[in-house]
Predicted model as a PDB file, atoms N, CA, C, CB and O in Angstrom, pLDDT in the B-factor column:
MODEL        1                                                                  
ATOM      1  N   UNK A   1      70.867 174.866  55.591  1.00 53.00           N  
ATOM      2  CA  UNK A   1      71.905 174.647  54.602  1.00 53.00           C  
ATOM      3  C   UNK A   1      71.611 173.411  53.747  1.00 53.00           C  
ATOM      4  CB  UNK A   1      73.257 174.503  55.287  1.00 53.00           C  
ATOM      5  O   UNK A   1      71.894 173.436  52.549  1.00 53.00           O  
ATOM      6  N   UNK A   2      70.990 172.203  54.377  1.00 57.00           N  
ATOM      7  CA  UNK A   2      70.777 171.235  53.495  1.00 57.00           C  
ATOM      8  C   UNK A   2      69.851 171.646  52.867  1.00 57.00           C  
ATOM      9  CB  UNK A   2      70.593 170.064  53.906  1.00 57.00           C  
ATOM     10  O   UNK A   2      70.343 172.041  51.810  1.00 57.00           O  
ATOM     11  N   UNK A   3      68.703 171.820  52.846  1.00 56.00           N  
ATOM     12  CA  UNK A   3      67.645 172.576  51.746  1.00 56.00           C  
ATOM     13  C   UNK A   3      68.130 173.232  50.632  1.00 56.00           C  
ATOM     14  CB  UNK A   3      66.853 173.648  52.342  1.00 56.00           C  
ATOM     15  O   UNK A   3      67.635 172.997  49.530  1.00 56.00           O  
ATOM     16  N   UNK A   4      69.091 174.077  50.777  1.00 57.00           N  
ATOM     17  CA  UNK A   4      70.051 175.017  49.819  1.00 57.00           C  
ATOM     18  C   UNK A   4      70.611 173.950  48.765  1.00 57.00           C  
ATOM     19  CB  UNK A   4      71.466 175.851  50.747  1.00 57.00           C  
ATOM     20  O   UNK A   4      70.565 174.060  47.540  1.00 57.00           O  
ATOM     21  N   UNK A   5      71.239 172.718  49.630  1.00 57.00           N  
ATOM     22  CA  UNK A   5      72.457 172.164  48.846  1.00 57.00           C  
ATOM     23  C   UNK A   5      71.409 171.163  47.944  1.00 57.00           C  
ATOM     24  CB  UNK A   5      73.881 171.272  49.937  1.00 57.00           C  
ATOM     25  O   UNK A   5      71.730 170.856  46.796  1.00 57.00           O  
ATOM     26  N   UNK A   6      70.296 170.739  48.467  1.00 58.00           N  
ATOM     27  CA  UNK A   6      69.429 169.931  47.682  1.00 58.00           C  
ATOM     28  C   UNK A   6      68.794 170.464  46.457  1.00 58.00           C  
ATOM     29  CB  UNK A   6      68.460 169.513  48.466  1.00 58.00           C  
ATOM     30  O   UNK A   6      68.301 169.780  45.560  1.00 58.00           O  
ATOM     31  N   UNK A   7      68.878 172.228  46.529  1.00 60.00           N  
ATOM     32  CA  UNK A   7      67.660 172.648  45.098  1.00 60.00           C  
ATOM     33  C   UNK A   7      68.790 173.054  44.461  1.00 60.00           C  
ATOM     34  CB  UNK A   7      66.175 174.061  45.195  1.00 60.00           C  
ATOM     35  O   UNK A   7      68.410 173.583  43.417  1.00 60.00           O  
ATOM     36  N   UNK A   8      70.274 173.098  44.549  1.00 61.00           N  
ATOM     37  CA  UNK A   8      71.452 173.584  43.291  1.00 61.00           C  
ATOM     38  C   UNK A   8      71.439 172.491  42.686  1.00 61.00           C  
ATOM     39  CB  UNK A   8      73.100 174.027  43.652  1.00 61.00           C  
ATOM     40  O   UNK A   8      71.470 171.443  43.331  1.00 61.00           O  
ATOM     41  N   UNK A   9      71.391 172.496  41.323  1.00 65.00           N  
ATOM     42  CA  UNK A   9      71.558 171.625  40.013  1.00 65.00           C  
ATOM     43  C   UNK A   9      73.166 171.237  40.191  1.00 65.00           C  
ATOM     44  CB  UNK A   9      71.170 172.585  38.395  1.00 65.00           C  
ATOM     45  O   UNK A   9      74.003 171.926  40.773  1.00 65.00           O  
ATOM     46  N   UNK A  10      73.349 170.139  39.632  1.00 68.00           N  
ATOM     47  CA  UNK A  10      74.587 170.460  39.732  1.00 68.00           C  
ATOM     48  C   UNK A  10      75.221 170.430  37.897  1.00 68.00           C  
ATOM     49  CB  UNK A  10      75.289 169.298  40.921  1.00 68.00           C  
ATOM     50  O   UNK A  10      74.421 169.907  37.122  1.00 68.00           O  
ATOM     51  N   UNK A  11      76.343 170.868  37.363  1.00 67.00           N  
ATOM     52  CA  UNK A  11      76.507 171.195  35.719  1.00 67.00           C  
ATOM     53  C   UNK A  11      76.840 169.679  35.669  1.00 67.00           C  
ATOM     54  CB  UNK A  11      77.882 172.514  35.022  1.00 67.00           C  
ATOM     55  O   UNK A  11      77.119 168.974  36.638  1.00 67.00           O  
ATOM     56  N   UNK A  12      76.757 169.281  34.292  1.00 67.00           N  
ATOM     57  CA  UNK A  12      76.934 167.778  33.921  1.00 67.00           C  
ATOM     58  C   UNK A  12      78.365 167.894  33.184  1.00 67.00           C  
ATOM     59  CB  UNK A  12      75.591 167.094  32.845  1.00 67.00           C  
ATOM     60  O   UNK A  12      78.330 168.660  32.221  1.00 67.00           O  
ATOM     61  N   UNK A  13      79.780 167.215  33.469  1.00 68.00           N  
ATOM     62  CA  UNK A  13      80.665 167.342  33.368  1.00 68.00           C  
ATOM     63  C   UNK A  13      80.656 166.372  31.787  1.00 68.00           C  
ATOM     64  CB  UNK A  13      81.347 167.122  34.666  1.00 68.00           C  
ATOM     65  O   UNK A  13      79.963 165.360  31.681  1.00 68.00           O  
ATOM     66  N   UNK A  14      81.359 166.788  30.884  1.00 68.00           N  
ATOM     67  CA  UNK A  14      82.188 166.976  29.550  1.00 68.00           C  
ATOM     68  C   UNK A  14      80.645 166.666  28.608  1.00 68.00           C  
ATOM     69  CB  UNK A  14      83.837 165.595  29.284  1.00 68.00           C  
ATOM     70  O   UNK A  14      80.565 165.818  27.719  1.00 68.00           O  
ATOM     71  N   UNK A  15      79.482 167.588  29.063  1.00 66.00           N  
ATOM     72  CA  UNK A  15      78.154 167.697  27.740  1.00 66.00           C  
ATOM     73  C   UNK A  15      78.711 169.267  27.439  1.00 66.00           C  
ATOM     74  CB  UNK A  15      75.907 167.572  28.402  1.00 66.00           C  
ATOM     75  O   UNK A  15      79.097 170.284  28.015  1.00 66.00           O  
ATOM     76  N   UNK A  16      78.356 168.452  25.539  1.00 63.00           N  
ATOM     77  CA  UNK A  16      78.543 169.622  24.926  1.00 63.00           C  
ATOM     78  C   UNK A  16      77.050 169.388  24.046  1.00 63.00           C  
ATOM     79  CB  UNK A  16      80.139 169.783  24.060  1.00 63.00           C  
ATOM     80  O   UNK A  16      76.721 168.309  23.554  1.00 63.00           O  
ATOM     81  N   UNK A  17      76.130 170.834  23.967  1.00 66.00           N  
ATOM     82  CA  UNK A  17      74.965 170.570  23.123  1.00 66.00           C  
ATOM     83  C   UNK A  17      75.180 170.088  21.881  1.00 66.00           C  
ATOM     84  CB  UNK A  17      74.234 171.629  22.954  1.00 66.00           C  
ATOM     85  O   UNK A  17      76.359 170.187  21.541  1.00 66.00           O  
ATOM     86  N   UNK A  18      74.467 169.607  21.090  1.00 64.00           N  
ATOM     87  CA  UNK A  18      74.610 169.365  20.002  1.00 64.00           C  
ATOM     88  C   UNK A  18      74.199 170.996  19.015  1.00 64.00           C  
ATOM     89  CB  UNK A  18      73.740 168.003  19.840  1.00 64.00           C  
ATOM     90  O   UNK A  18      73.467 171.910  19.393  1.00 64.00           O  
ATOM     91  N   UNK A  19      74.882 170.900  17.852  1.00 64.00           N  
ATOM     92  CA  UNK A  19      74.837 172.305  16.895  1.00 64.00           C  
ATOM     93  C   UNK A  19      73.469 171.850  16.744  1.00 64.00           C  
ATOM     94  CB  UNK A  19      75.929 172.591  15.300  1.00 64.00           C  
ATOM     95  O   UNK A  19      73.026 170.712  16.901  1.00 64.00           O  
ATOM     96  N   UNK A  20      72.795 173.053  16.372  1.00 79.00           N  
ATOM     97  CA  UNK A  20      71.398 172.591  15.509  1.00 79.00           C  
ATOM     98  C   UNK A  20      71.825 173.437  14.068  1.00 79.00           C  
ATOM     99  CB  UNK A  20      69.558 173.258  16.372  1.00 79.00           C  
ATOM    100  O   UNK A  20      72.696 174.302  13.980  1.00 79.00           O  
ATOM    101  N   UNK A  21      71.057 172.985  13.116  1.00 78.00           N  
ATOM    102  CA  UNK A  21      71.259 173.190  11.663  1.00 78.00           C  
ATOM    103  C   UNK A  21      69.902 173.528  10.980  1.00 78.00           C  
ATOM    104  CB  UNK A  21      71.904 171.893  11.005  1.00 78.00           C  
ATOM    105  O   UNK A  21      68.903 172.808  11.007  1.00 78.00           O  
ATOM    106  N   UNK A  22      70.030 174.838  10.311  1.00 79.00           N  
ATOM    107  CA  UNK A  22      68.641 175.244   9.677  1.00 79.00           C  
ATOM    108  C   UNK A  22      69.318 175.365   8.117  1.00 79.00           C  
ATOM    109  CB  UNK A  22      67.809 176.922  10.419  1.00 79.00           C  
ATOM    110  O   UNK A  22      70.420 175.755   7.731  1.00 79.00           O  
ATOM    111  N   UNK A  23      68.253 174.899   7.494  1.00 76.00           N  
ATOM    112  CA  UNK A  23      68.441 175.163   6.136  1.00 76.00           C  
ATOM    113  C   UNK A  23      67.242 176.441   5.860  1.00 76.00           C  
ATOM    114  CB  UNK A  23      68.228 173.642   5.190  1.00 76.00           C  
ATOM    115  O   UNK A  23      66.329 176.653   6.658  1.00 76.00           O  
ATOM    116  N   UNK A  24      67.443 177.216   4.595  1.00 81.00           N  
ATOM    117  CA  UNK A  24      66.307 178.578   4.298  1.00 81.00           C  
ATOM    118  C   UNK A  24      66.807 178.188   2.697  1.00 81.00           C  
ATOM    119  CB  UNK A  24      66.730 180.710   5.134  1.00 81.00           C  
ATOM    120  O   UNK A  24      67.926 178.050   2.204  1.00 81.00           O  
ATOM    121  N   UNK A  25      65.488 178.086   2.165  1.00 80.00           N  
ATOM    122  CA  UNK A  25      65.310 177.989   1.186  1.00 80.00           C  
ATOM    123  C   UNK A  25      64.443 178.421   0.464  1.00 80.00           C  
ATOM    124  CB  UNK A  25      65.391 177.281   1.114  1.00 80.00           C  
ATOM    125  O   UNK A  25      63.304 178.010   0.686  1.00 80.00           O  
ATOM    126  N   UNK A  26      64.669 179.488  -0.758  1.00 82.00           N  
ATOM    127  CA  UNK A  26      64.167 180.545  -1.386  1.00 82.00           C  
ATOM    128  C   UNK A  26      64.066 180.215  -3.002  1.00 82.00           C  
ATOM    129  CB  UNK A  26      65.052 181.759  -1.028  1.00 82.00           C  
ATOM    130  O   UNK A  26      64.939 179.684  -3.689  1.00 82.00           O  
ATOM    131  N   UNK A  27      62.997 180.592  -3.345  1.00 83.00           N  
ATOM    132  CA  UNK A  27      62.957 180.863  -4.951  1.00 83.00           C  
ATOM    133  C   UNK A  27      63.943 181.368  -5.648  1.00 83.00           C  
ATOM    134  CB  UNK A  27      62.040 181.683  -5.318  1.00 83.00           C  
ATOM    135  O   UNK A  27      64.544 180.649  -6.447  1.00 83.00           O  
ATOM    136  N   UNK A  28      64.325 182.853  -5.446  1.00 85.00           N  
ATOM    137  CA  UNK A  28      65.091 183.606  -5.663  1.00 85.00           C  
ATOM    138  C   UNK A  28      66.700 182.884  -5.969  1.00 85.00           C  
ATOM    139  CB  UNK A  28      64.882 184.491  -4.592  1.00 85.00           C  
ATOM    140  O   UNK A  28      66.943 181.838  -5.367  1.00 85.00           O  
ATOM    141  N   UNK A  29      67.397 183.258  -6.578  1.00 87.00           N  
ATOM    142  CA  UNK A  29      68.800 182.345  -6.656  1.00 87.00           C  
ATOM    143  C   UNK A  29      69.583 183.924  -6.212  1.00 87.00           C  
ATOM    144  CB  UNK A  29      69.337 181.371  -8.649  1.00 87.00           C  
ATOM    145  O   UNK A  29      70.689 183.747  -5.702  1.00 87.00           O  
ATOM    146  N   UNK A  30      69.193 185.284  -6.329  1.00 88.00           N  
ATOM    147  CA  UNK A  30      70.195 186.356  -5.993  1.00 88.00           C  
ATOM    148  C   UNK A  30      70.056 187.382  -4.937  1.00 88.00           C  
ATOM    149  CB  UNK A  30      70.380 187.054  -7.060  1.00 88.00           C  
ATOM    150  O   UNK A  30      70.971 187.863  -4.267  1.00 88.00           O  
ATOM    151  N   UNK A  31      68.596 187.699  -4.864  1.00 89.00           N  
ATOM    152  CA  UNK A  31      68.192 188.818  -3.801  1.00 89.00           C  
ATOM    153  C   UNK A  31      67.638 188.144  -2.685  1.00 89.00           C  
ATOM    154  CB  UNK A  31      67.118 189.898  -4.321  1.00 89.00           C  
ATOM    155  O   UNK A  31      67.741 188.736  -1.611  1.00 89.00           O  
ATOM    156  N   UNK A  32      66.983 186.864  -2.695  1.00 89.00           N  
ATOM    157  CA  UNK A  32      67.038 186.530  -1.385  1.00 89.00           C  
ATOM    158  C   UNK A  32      67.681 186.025  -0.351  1.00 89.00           C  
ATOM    159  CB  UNK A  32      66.537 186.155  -1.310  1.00 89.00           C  
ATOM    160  O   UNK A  32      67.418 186.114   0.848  1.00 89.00           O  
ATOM    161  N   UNK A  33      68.736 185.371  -1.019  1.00 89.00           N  
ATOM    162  CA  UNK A  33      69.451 184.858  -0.655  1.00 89.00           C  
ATOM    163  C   UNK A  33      70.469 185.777   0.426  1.00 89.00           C  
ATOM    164  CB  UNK A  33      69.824 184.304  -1.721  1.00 89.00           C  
ATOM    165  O   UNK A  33      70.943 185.535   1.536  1.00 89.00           O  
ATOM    166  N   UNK A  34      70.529 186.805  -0.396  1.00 91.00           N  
ATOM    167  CA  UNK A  34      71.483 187.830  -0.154  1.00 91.00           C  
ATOM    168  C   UNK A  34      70.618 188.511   1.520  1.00 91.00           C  
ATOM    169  CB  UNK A  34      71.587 189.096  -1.818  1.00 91.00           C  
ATOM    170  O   UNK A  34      71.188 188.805   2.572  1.00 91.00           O  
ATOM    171  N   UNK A  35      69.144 188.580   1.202  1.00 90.00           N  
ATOM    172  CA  UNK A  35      68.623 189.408   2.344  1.00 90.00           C  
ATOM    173  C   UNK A  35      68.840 188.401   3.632  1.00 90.00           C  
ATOM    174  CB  UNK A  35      66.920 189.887   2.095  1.00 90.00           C  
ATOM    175  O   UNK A  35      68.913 188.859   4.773  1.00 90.00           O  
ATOM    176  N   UNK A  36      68.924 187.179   3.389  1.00 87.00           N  
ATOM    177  CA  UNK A  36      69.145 186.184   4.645  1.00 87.00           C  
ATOM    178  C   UNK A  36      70.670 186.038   4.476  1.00 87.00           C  
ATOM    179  CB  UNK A  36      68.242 184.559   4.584  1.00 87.00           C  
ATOM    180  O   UNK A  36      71.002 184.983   5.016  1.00 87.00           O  
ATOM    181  N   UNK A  37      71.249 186.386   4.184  1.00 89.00           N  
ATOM    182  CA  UNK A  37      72.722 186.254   4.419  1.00 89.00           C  
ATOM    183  C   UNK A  37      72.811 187.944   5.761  1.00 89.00           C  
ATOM    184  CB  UNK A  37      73.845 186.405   2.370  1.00 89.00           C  
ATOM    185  O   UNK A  37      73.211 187.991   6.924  1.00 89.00           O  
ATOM    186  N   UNK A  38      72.223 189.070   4.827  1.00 89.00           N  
ATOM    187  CA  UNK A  38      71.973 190.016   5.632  1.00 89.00           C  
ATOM    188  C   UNK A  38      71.272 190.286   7.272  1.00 89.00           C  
ATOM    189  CB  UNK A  38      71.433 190.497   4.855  1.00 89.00           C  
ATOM    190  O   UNK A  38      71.580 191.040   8.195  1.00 89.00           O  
ATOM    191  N   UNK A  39      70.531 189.579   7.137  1.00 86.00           N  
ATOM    192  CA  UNK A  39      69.829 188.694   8.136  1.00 86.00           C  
ATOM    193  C   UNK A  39      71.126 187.985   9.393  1.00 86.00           C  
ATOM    194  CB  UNK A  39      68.964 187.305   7.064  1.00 86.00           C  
ATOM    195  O   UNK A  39      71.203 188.262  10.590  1.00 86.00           O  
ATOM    196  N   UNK A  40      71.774 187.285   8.802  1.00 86.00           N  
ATOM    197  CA  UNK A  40      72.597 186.438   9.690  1.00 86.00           C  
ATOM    198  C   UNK A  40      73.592 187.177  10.585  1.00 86.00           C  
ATOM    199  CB  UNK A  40      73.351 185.473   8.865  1.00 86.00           C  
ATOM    200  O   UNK A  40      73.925 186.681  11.661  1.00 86.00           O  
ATOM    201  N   UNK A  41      74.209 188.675  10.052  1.00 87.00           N  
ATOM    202  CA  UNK A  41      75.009 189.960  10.531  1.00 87.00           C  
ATOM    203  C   UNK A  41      74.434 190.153  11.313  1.00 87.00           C  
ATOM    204  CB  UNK A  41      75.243 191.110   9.861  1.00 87.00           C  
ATOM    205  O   UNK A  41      75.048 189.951  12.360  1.00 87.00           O  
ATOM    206  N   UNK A  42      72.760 190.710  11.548  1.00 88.00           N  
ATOM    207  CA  UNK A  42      72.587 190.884  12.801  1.00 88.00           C  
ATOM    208  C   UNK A  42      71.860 190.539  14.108  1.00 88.00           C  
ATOM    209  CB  UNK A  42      72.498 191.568  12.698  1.00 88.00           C  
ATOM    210  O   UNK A  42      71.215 191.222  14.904  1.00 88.00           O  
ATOM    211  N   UNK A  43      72.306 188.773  14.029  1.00 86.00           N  
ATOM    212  CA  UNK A  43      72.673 187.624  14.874  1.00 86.00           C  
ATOM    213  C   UNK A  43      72.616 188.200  16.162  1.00 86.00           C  
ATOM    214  CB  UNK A  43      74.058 186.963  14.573  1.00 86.00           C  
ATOM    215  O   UNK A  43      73.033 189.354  16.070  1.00 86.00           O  
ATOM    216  N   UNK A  44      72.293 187.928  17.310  1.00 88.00           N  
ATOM    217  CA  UNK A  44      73.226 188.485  18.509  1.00 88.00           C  
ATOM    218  C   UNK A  44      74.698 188.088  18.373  1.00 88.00           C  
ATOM    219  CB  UNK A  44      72.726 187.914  19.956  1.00 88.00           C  
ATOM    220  O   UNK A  44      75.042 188.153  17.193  1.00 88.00           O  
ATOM    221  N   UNK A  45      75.587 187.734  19.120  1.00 84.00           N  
ATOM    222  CA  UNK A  45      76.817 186.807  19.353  1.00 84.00           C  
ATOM    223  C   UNK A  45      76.492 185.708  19.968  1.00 84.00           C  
ATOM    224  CB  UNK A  45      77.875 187.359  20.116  1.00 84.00           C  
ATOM    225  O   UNK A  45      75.794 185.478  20.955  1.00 84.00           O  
ATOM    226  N   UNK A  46      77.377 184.753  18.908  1.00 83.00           N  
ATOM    227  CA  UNK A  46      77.652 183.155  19.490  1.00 83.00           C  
ATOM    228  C   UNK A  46      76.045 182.575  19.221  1.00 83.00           C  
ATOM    229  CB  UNK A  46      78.229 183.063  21.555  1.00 83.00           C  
ATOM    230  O   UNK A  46      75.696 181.565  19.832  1.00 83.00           O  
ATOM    231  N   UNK A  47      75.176 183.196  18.368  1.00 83.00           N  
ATOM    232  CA  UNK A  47      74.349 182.604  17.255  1.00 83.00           C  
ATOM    233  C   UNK A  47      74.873 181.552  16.989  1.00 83.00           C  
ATOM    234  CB  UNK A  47      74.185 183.304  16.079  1.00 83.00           C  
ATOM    235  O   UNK A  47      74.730 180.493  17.600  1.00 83.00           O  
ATOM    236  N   UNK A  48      75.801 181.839  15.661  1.00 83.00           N  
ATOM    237  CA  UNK A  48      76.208 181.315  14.669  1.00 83.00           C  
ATOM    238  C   UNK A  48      77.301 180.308  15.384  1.00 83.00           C  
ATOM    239  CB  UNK A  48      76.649 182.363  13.625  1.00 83.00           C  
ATOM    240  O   UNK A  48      77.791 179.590  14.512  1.00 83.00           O  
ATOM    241  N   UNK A  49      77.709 180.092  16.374  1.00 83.00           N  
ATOM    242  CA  UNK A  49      78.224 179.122  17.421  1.00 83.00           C  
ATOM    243  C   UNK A  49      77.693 178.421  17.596  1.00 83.00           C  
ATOM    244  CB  UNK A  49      78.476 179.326  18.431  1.00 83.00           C  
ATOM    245  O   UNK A  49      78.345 177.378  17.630  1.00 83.00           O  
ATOM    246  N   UNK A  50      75.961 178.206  17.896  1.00 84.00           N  
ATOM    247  CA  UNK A  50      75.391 177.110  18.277  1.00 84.00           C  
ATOM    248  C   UNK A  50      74.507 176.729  16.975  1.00 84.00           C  
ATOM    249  CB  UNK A  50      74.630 177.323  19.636  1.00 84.00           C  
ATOM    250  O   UNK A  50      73.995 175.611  17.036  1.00 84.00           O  
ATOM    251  N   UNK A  51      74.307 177.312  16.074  1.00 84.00           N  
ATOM    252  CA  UNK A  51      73.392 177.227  14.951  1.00 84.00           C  
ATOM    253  C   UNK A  51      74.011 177.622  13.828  1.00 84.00           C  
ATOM    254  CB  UNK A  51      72.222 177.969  15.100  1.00 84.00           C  
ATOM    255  O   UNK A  51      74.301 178.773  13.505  1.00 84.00           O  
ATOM    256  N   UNK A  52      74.292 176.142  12.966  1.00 84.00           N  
ATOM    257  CA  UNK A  52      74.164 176.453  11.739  1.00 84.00           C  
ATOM    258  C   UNK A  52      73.636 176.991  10.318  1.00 84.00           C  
ATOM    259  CB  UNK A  52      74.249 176.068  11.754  1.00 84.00           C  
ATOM    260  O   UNK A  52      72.820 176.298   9.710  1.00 84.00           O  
ATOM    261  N   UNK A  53      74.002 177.994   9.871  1.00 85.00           N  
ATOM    262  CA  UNK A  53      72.696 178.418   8.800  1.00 85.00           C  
ATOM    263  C   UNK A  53      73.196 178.418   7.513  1.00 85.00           C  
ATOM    264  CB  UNK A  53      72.001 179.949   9.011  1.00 85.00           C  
ATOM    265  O   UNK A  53      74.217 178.939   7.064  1.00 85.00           O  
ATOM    266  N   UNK A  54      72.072 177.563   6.823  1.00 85.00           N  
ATOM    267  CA  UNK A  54      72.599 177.240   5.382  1.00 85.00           C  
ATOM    268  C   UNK A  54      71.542 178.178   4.379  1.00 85.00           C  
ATOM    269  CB  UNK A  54      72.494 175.354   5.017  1.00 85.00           C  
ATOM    270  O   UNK A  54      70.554 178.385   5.084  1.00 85.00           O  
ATOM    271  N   UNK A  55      71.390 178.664   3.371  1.00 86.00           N  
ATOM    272  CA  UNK A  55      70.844 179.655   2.554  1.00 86.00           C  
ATOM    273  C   UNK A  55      70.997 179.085   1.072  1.00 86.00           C  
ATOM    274  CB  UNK A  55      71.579 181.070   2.798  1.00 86.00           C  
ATOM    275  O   UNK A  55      71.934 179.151   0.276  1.00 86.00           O  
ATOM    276  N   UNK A  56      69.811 178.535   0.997  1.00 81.00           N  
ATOM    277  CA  UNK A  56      70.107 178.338  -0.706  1.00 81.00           C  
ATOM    278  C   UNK A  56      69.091 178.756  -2.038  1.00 81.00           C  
ATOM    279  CB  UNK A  56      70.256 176.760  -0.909  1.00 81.00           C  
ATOM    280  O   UNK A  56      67.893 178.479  -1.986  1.00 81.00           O  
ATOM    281  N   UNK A  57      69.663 179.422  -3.182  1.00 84.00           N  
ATOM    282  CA  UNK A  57      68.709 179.692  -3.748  1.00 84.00           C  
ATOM    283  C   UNK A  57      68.381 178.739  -4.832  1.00 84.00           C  
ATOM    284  CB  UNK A  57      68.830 180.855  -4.065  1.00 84.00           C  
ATOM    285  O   UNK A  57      69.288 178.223  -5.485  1.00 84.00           O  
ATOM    286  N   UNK A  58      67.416 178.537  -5.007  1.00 82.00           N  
ATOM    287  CA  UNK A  58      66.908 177.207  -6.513  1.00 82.00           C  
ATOM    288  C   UNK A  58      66.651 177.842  -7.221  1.00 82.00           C  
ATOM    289  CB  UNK A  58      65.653 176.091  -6.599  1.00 82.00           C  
ATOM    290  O   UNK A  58      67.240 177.643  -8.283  1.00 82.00           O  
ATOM    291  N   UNK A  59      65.725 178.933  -7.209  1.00 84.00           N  
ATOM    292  CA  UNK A  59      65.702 179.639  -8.593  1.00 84.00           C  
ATOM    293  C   UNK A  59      64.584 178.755  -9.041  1.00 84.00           C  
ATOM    294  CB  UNK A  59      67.191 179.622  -9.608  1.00 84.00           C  
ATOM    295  O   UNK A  59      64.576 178.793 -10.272  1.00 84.00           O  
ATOM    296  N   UNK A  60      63.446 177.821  -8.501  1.00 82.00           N  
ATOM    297  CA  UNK A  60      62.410 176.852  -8.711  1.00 82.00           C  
ATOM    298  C   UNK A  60      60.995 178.325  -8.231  1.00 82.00           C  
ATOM    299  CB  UNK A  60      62.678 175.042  -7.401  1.00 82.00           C  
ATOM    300  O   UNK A  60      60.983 179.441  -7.712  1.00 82.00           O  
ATOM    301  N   UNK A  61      59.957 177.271  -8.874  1.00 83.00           N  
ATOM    302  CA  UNK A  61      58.424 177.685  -8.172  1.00 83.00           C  
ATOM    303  C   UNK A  61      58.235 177.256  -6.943  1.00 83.00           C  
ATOM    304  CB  UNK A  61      57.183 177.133  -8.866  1.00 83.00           C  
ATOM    305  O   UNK A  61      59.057 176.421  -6.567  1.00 83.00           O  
ATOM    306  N   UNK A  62      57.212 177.636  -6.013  1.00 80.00           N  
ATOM    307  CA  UNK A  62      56.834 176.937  -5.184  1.00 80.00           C  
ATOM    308  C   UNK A  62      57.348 175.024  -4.160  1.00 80.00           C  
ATOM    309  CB  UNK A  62      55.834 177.099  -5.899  1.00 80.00           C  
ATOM    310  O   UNK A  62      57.835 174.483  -3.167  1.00 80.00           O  
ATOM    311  N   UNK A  63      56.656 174.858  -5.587  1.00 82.00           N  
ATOM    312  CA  UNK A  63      56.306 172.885  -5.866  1.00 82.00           C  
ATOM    313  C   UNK A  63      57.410 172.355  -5.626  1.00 82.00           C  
ATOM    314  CB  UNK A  63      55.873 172.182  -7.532  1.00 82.00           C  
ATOM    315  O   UNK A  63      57.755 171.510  -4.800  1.00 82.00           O  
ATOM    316  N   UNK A  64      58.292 173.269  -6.914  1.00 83.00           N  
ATOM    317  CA  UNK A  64      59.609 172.218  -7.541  1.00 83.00           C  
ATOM    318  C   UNK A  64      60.329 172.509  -6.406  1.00 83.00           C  
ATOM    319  CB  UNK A  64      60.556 172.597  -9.174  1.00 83.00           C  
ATOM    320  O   UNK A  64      61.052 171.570  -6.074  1.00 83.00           O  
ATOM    321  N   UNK A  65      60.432 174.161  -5.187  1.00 79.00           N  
ATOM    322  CA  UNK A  65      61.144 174.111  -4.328  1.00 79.00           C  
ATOM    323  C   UNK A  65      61.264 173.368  -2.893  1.00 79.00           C  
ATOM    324  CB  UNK A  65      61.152 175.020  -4.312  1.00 79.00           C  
ATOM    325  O   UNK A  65      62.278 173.232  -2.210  1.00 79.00           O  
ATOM    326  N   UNK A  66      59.794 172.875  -2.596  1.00 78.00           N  
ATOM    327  CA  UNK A  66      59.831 171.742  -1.607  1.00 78.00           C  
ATOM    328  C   UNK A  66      60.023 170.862  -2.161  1.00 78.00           C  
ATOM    329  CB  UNK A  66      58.876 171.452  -0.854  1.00 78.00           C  
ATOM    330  O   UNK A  66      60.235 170.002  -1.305  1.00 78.00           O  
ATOM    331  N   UNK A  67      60.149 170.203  -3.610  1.00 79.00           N  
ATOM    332  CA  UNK A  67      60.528 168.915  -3.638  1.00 79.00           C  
ATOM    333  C   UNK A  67      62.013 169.006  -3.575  1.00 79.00           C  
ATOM    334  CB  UNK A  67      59.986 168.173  -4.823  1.00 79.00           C  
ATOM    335  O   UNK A  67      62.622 168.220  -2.850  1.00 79.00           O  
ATOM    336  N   UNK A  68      62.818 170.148  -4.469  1.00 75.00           N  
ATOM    337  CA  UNK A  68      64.367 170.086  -3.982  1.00 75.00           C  
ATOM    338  C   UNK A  68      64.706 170.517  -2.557  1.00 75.00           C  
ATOM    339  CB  UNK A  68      65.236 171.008  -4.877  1.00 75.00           C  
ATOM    340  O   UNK A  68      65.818 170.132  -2.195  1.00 75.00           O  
ATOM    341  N   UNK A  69      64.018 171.219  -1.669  1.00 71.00           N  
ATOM    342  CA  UNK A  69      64.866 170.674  -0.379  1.00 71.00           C  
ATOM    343  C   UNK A  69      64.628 169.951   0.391  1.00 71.00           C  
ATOM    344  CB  UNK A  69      65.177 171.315   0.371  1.00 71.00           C  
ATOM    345  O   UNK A  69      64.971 170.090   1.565  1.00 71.00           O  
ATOM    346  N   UNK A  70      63.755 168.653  -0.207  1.00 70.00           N  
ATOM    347  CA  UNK A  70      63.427 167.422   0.681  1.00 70.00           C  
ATOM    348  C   UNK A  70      64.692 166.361   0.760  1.00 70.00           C  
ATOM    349  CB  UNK A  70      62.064 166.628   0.032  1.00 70.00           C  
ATOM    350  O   UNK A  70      64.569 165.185   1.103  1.00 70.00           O  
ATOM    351  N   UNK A  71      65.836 166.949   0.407  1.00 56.00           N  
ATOM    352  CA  UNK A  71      66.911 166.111  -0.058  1.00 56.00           C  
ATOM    353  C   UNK A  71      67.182 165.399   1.755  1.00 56.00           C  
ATOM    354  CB  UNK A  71      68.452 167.229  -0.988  1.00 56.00           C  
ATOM    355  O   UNK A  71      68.060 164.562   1.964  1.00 56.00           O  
TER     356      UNK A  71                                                      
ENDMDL                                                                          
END                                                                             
């Protein structure tokens, strides 16, 4: 029995994870945006509980689009 009680973890009382946060950032300002919004529907459940998802379109090239989401 002591062997048993030594390898159970025990839960860490009042941790809550921290959210994590993704940004997606696309050329497109209308259809891509839209396909990662589409994208996010079929999430499993409680995804979107622990992970934030942000979607933005610039409507930039390449270049100009890593320099605007270096914000």
């Amino acid at each position: 029995m002591k062997h048993h009680a030594r390898n159970v973890q025990k839960r860490r009382a009042n941790f809550r994870p921290k959210r994590k946060y993704f940004l997606i950032v696309c050329e497109g300002t209308k259809t891509e945006p839209l396909y990662f919004e589409g994208l996010k529907t079929e999430l499993p459940q409680g995804v979107l509980q622990l992970f934030e998802i942000d979607i933005k379109g610039f409507g930039q090239n390449g270049k100009a689009l890593v320099h605007s989401a270096n914000f």
